[in-house]
N, C-alpha and C positions, 0 to 999 in steps of 0.2 A: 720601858714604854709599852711593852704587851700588855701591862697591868692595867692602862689608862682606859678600857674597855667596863673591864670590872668597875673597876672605881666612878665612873657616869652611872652607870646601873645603879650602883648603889645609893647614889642621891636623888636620885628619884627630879631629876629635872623636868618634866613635866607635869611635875604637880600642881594642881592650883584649883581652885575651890572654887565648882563648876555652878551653874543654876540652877539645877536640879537638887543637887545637895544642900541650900539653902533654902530652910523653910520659911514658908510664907506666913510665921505669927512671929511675934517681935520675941525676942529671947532675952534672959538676965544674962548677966556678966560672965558667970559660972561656966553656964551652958555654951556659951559664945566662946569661951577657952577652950572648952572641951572639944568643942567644933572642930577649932584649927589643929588643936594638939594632936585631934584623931587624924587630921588629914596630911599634916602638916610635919607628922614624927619622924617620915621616914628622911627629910632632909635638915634633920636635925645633924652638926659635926660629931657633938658627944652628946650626952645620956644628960647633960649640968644645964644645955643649952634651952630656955625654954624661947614657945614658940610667943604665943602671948599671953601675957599678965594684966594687974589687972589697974598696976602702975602706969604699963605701958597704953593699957585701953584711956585710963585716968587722964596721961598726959596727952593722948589724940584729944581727947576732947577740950582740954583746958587748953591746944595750942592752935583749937580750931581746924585739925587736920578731918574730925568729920563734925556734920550737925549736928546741935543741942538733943539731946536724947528726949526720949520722953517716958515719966514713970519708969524710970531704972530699969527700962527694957528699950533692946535694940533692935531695930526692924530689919529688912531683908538689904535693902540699904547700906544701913550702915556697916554689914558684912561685910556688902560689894567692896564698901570704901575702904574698910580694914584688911579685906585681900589685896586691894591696889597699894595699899601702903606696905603691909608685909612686904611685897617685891619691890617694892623701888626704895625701901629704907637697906636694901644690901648697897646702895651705890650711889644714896640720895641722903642728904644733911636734914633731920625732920623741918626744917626750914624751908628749904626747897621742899617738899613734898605737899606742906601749908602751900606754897605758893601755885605748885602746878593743880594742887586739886580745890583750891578755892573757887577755882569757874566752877566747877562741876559740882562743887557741894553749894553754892547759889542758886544752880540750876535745879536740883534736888528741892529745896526749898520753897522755889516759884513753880516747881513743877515743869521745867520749860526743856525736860533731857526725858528721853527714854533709856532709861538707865540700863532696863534688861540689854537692851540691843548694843548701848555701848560698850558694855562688858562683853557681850557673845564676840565682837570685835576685838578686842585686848585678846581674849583664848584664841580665838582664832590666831591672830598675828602673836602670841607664844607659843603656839603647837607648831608653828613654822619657825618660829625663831629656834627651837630645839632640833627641829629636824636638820637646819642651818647649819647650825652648831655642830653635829655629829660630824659632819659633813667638814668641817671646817678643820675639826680635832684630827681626824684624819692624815687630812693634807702639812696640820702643822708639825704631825709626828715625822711624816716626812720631812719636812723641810731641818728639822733639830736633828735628825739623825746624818743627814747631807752635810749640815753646821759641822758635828761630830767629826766624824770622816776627811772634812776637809782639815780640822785641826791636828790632823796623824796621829789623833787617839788610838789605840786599839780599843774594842769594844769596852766602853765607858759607861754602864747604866748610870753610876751619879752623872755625871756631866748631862750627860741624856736629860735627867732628871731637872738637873735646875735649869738648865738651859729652857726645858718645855713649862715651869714655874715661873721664867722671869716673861718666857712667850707671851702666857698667858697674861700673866699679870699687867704687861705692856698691852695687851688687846684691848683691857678692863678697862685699863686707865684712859685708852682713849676714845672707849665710849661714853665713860661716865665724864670726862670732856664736854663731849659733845654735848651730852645731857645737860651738864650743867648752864653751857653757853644759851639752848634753850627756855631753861629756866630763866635765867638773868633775862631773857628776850621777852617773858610772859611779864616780867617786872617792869622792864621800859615801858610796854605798852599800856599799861595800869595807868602809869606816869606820866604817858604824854595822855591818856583820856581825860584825867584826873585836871589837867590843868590847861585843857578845853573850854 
């Protein structure tokens, strides 16, 4: 578990592709990869993983995850919405992702969002959700070494190991729970407007 230090470092968990860094003229597909790839490499797992393609750009748009482009170039926008979906497709069905960012890409359309601001919001609230997090890894290294100890292991780094793999993994799953029940929550109220 001394490792798990390193290993946060290494994925670069506070990455995310700020406002500044998006230029204000509408970009080709090419450039819009290059974008993320420059930004976006260092939380790659391996070297094979890519960040976005152009498949993937392809089927945002064909499944309505962002607005209709225009002239096979992307505006500042449609970044925005291509970094919201890079992070919520780690723990979101592209289904759910349609669902929760279709207000927002309506609003996009009618003009009725200040998009810059809702995004400075999203950074804001992940530069604390990492600071959280750190914060959190800490306390659960502790708690998985206590785990250990109490099993009258002698010093066990596997045990350590999966024990603080399935930790996590039980944390993920019960956020992205919650996320989902959200999601399904943005869908009832569609349904009850709908049949108003």
């Amino acid at each position: 578990m001394e490792k798990i230090h390193e290993v946060m470092e290494e994925l670069a968990l506070e990455a995310n592709l700020l406002l500044d860094e998006i230029p204000n003229i509408d970009l080709y597909m090419d450039q819009v990869i290059q974008l993320f790839e420059n930004k976006f490499r260092d939380t790659k797992r391996n070297d094979e993983e890519k960040i976005l393609t152009k498949t993937m750009i392809n089927n945002y748009a064909k499944g309505k995850l962002i607005f209709p482009i225009k002239n096979k170039k992307y505006s500042k926008e449609h970044l925005i919405l291509m970094s919201l979906i890079y992070q919520l497709k780690g723990a979101l069905s592209i289904n759910d992702i349609q669902v929760t960012l279709d207000g927002v890409n309506k609003k996009i359309i009618k003009e009725d969002i200040e998009l810059d601001s809702f995004y400075t919001s999203y950074l804001s609230l992940s530069q604390r959700n990492v600071e959280v997090f750190n914060e959190d890894i800490d306390e659960r290294v502790n708690d998985v070494k206590e785990e250990v100890t109490k099993m009258g292991e002698k010093h066990s780094p596997y045990l350590e190991q999966v024990l603080m793999i399935s930790s996590l993994v039980h944390m993920s799953n019960l956020y992205r729970k919650v996320a989902e029940k959200l999601v399904d929550e943005i869908v009832v109220e569609k349904e009850e407007k709908r049949h108003r």
